[in-house]
N, C-alpha and C positions, 0 to 999 in steps of 0.2 A: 469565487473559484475562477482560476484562468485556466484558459487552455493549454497544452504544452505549448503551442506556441506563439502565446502571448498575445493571439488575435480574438480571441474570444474571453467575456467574462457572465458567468452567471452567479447568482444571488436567491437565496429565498428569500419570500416578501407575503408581508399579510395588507390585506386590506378589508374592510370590515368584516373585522374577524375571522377573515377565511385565509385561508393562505395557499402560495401556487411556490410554482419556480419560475423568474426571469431572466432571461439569454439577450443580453447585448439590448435590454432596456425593452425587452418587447417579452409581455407576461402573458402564461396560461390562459386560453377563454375560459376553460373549468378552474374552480376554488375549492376547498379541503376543509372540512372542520379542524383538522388534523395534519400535520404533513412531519413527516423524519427522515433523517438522511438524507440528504438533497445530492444528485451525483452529476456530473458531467461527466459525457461521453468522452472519447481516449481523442476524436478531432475536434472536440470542443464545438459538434453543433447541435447537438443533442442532451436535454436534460429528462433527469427521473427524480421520481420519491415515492415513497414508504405514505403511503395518504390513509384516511379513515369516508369511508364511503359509506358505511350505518352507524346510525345514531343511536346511545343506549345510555342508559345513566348510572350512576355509579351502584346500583343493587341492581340492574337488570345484569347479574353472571349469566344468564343464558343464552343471550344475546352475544354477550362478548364470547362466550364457549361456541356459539354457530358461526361467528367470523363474520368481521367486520372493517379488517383492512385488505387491502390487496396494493399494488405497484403500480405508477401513472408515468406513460413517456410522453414526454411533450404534452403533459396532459390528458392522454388518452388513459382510462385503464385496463385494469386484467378486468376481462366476465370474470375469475376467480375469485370467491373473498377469502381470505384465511386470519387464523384467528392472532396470527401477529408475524408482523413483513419486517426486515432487518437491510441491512446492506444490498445492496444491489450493484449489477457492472451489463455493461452494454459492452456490445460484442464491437470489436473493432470494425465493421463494416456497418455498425448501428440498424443491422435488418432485426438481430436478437437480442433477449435484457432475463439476465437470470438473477434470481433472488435467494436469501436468505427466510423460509417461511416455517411457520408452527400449522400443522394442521389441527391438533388438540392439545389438551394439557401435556400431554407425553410425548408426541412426535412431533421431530423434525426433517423438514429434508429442504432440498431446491426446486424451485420451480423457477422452468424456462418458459417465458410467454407464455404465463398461466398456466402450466400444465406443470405437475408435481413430478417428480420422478417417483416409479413406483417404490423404490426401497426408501424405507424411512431409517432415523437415526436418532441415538439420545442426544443431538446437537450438534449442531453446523457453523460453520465459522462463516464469512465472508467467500462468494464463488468468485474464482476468474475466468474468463473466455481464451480458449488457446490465439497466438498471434493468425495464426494464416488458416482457421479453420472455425466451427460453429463447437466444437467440443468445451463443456463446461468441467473446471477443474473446482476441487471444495472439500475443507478440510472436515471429516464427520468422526461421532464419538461414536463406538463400535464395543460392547460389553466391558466399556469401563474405559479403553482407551481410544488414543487419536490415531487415526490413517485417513490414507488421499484418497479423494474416490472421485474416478471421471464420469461421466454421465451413469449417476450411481452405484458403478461398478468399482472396487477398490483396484488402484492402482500402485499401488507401496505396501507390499505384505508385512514391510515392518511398519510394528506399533508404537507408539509414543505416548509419555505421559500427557504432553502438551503437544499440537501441532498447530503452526497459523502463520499467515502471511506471504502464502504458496506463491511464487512469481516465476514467469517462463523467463528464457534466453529471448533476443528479438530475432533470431527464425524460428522457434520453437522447440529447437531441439533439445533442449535442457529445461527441467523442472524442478527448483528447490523450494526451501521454505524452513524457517525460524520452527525449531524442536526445542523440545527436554524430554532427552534418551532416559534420563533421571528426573525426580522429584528435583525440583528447583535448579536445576543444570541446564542449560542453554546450549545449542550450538545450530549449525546451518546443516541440513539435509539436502544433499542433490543427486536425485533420481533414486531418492529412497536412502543413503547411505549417507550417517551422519559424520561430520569430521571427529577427531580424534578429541580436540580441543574442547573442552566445556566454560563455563562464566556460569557466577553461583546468582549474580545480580540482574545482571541483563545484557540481552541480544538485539539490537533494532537498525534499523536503516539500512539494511541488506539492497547491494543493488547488483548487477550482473553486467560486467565488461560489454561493450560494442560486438566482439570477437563471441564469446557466449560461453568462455569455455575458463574465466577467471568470476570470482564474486569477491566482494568487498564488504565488510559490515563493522559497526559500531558496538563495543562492550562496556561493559563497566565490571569494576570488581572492585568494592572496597569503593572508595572514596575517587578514584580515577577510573580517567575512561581512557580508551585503546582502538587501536583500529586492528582490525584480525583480516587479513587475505587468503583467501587460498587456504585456512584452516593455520596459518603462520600467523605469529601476533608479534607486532611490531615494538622493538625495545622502549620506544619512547611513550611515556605516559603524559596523560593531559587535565586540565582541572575540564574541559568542557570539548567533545567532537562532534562535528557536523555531519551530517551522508558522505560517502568517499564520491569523487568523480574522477572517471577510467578518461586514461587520452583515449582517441582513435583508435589506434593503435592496438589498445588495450594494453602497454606493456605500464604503465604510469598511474598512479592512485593517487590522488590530490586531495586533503581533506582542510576546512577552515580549526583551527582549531583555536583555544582559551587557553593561557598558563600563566598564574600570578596577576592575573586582571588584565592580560594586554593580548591580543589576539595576535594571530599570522598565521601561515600555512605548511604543511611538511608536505613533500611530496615524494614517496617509497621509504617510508622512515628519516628521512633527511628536512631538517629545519630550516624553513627561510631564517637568516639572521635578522628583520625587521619584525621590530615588535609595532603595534599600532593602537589604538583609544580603538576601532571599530573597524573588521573587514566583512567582505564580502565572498559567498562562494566562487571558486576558482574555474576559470573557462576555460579550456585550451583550444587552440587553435587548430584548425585543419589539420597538419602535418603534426602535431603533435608535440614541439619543439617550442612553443611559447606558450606562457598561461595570460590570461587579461585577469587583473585584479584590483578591485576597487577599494581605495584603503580609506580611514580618516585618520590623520593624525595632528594633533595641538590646534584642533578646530580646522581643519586645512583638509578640503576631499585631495586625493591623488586617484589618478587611473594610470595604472603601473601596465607595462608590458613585461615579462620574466624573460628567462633562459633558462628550462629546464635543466640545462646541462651547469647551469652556473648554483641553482639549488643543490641538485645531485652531488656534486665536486666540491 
């Protein structure tokens, strides 16, 4: 795992038969019989996981019913043990680390730094930490269906058949996340209110503009995939699409995409005319006005500078 920016890498690692997490080649003093999920922190200096801290064999159920895993940061863990730890996210200031946990067969809820929130749920998805605050967001099942709940208070009073993969704007001020308003129907929810748009196959890679106030995501329907903005779905179809990436700006959605076996890029529905054996995701520039692009074509790397305005036109 790298950091966002590309300064930091961590890795799990077992060593007689125990296993940690290591950060830039320097590993845990404590070892795990157990460990899942291994997570980096959002500045890449901080790692967790999902560990097993009592030991029980596979007919001690009672053992496994009293809890036996809990969450390790940097190796440290929770005093809490519960009876099964899932995903985890460390808050962006790395003071707090909230979890996905089972406290018996039946319940679920979060716990932040070991401490459970008192409302429990029939299932919890993956939490996230608001950008500029200690508030935990987390998607929970609620008499059969999905809603948002922040520090186990529901926040979106609409229900869903499916909710997951809740992510803020970078000030905070926006909160969506990957729905089905229907049984098998997809689309993007923000601040509770789904687009109009559905996909019967799939919804993923949803990412949120610089500005905070556009989103971008990947579909599929049938046999091609698509890029959908703003709840708009782009005329042109693909055999394969990548995450979109926003200029600066945020006014430009750039995606790598596959058609007929040769890759290139479209940027606002508009097709690069160069087809390529192999690219790479697309960077833009500061001002927003150029993309860097790394192509391979007839064995030969290229690193391309664009014109957005020469794509568009």
């Amino acid at each position: 795992m790298f950091s966002p920016n590309g300064k930091n890498n961590a890795a799990a690692v077992q060593r007689d038969m125990s296993y940690c997490m290591a950060l830039n080649d320097v590993v845990w003093e404590n070892t795990f019989s157990n460990m899942t999920h291994p997570t980096l922190s959002p500045d890449g200096t901080q790692t967790a996981a999902a560990v097993q801290v009592a030991e029980f064999s596979e007919g001690e159920i009672h053992k496994f019913q009293q809890g036996a895993y809990t969450a390790a940061l940097d190796g440290k863990t929770w005093d809490t043990q519960f009876v099964n730890v899932w995903k985890m996210a460390i808050s962006p200031d790395g003071r707090k680390m909230a979890a996905e946990v089972r406290l018996n067969l039946y319940d679920y809820t979060i716990a932040v730094d070991g401490k459970p929130w008192d409302q429990t749920f029939g299932c919890v998805w993956e939490p996230i930490f608001h950008p500029l605050n200690s508030a935990v967001v987390a998607p929970a099942r609620i008499n059969g269906n999905w809603q948002l709940v922040r520090d186990g208070q529901i926040i979106w009073d609409r229900k869903f058949v499916q909710l997951w993969h809740p992510m803020y704007s970078l000030n905070g001020d926006k909160l969506a996340a990957i729905v089905a308003p229907k049984y098998g129907k997809w689309t993007i929810a923000v601040d509770g209110i789904p687009w109009s748009v559905t996909f019967g196959e799939l919804l993923t890679d949803a990412v949120f503009s610089p500005s905070g106030d556009r989103i971008a995501a990947v579909a599929k329907k049938d046999t091609q995939w698509m890029v959908v903005a703003d709840g708009l779905v782009w005329e042109n179809t693909f055999d394969m699409v990548w995450q979109p990436v926003f200029s600066p700006s945020s006014s430009e959605v750039a995606v790598k995409i596959e058609k007929n076996g040769k890759y290139s890029i479209a940027v606002n529905d508009q097709l690069w005319d160069q087809e390529c054996d192999a690219i790479w995701d697309p960077v833009f520039n500061l001002e927003g006005d150029k993309i860097l692009l790394r192509t391979l074509e007839e064995g030969i790397y290229h690193r391309r500078i664009l014109s957005v305005n020469e794509i568009l036109n």
